[in-house]
N, C-alpha and C positions, 0 to 999 in steps of 0.2 A: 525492567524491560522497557524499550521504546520503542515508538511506535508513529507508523506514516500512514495518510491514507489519500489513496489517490483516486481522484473524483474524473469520469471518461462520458463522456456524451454515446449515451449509444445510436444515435443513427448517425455516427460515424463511422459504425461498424460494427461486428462482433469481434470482442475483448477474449485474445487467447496469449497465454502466457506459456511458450513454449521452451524445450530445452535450454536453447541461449540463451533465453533473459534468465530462467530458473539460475544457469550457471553465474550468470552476470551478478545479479541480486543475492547468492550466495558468496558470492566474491565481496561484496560488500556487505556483510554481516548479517544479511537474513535470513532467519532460521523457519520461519513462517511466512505462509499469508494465505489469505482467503479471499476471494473472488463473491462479491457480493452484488445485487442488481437489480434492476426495473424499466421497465418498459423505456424509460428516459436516462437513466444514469444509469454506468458502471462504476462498481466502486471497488477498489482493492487494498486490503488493509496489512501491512507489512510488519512485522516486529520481530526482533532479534538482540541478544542480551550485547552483541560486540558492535550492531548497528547503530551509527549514528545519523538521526534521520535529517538532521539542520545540513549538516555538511556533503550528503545524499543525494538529496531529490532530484535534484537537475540530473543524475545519471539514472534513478530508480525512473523516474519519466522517461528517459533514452530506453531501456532496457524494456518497459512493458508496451512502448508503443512508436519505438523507431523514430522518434521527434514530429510524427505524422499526424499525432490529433491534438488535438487543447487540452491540457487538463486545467486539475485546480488541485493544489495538494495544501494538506490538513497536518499540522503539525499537536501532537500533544499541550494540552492545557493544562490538565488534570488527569492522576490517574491514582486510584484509591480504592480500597480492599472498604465490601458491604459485607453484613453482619446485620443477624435477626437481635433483636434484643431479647434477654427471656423473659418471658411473661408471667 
């Protein structure tokens, strides 16, 4: 799976991700995401098994925010399956 995340300044505003963009962001392979936040940042976390997030962004940023605020988007580094050890 891959995966995007896109970092939103909130007092730019409150961060809503309505039908269009859902359908927009479904159009482009997103099967997920999750609206995450604080006082200072929005952050929205995307992943989808047919989404490709390098060749993305530029429109998953059109789609959750109209070209109207700044972001900063987070491309995957690493991504890796945790396990207890048995003791």
């Amino acid at each position: 799976m891959t995966m995007l995340v896109v970092l939103l300044e909130a007092d730019e505003g409150e961060v809503t991700v309505g039908s269009r963009a859902v359908d927009q962001l479904a159009r482009l392979g997103v099967t997920s995401l999750a609206l995450l936040g604080d006082k200072r940042t929005a952050c929205i976390v995307l992943d989808g098994w047919a989404f490709d997030p390098v060749r993305s962004a530029d429109q998953v940023v059109l789609a959750i925010s109209d070209g109207t605020r700044s972001a900063r988007v987070l491309h995957s580094v690493m991504f890796t399956a945790v396990a207890a050890l048995p003791s």
